[in-house]
N, C-alpha and C positions, 0 to 999 in steps of 0.2 A: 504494500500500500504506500501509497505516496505520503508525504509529513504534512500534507493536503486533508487530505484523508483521513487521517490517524488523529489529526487535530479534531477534524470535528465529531470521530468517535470517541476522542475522550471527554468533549462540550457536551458531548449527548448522553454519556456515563453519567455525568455532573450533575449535568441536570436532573434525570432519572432518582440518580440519590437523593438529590433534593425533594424531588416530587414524591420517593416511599415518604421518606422522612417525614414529611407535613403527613400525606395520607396515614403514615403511622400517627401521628401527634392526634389529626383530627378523630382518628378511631379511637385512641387511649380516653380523646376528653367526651366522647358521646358514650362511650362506655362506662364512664365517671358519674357522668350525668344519668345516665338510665339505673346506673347501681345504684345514686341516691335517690333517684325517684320512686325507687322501690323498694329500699331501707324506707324512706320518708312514708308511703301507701302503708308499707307493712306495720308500721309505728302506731300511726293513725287507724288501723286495724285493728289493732292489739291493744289501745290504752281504750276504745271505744268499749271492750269486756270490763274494764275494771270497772267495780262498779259505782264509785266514786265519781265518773266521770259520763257514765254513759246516758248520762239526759244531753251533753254537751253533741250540739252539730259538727259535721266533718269540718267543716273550717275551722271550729275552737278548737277541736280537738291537733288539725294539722299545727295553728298557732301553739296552742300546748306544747306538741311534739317539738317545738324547735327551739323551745324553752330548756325542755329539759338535755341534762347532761347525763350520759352512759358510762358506767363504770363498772370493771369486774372487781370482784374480792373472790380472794381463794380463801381456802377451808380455814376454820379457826381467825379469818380473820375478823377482828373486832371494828364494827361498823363503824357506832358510836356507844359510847358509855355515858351510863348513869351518873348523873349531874354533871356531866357538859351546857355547855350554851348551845340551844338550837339555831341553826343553821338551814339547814338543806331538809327536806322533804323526797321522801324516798317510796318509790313503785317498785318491788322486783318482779325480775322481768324472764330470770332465769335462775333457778336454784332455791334452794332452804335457807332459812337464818332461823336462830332461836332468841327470844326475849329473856331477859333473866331480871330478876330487880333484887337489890342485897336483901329482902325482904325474906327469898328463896321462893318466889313465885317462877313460872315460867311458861314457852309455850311455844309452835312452831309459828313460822308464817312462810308462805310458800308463793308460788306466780303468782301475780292479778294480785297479790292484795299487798297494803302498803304501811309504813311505819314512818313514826318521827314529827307528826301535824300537829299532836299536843302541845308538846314545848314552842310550836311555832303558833300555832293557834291561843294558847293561854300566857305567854312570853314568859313558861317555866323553864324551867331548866331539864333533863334527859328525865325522864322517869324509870329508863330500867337500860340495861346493855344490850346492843343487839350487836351478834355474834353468824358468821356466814358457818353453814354444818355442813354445806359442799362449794364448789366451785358457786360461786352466785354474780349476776349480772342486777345492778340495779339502775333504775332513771331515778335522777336527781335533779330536783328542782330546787333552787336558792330562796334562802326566805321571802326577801322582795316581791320575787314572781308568785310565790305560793300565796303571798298577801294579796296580791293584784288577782291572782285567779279568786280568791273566797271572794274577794270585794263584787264581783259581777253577780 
């Protein structure tokens, strides 16, 4: 081939990479985007069971969902303990926790149902320890926003 030639099969190479390149980029971000549209669907799915919540329409609830913050705890870990300051409002989402209070009361709580509104609702302090008894996934809502949801 002539250096004729050869030049503009490597302009054409160039280009080409360039052109995967974007078309890889633009796949990675609609991919991105469809993954959370259906994390986001599946959330709004899923808090509509709890039942603290399910008078709320798919829009409060989609607003809800983007409120809240997801976190795992593994086994034995200690959520929040008795007489802390409340903070955060919690839905699990995946797994066990146990309540315990130094009283020696106790008790499970498990998906769909949720802990920690009291101290945030009556501005006490923790009433008892809650403790993850497997792998647990919870949504956590910050006081402020938990304030703002009761207020509606």
């Amino acid at each position: 081939l002539s250096p004729v030639c050869l030049g503009s099969l490597r302009r054409a190479a160039s280009i080409n990479a360039e052109y995967m390149g974007t078309m890889h980029r633009n796949a990675y971000h609609r991919n991105v985007r469809g993954a959370k549209q259906q994390d986001y669907q599946q959330r709004v799915r899923w808090l509509k069971e709890v039942e603290l919540f399910n008078s709320l329409t798919k829009g409060q609830l989609g607003t809800l969902s983007e409120a809240f913050d997801e976190k795992t705890y593994r086994k034995n870990d200690v959520i929040i303990k008795q007489g802390d300051i409340g903070e955060r409002f919690f839905v699990i989402k995946s797994g066990e926790v146990k309540w315990e209070t130094l009283s020696g009361e106790s008790g499970p709580r498990k998906p769909g149902e949720y802990f920690g509104e009291r101290a945030l609702i009556l501005d006490q302090k923790r009433a008892a320890t809650i403790t993850a008894v497997t792998t647990t996934v919870c949504l956590e809502l910050h006081k402020e926003d938990f304030k703002q949801l009761r207020s509606r």
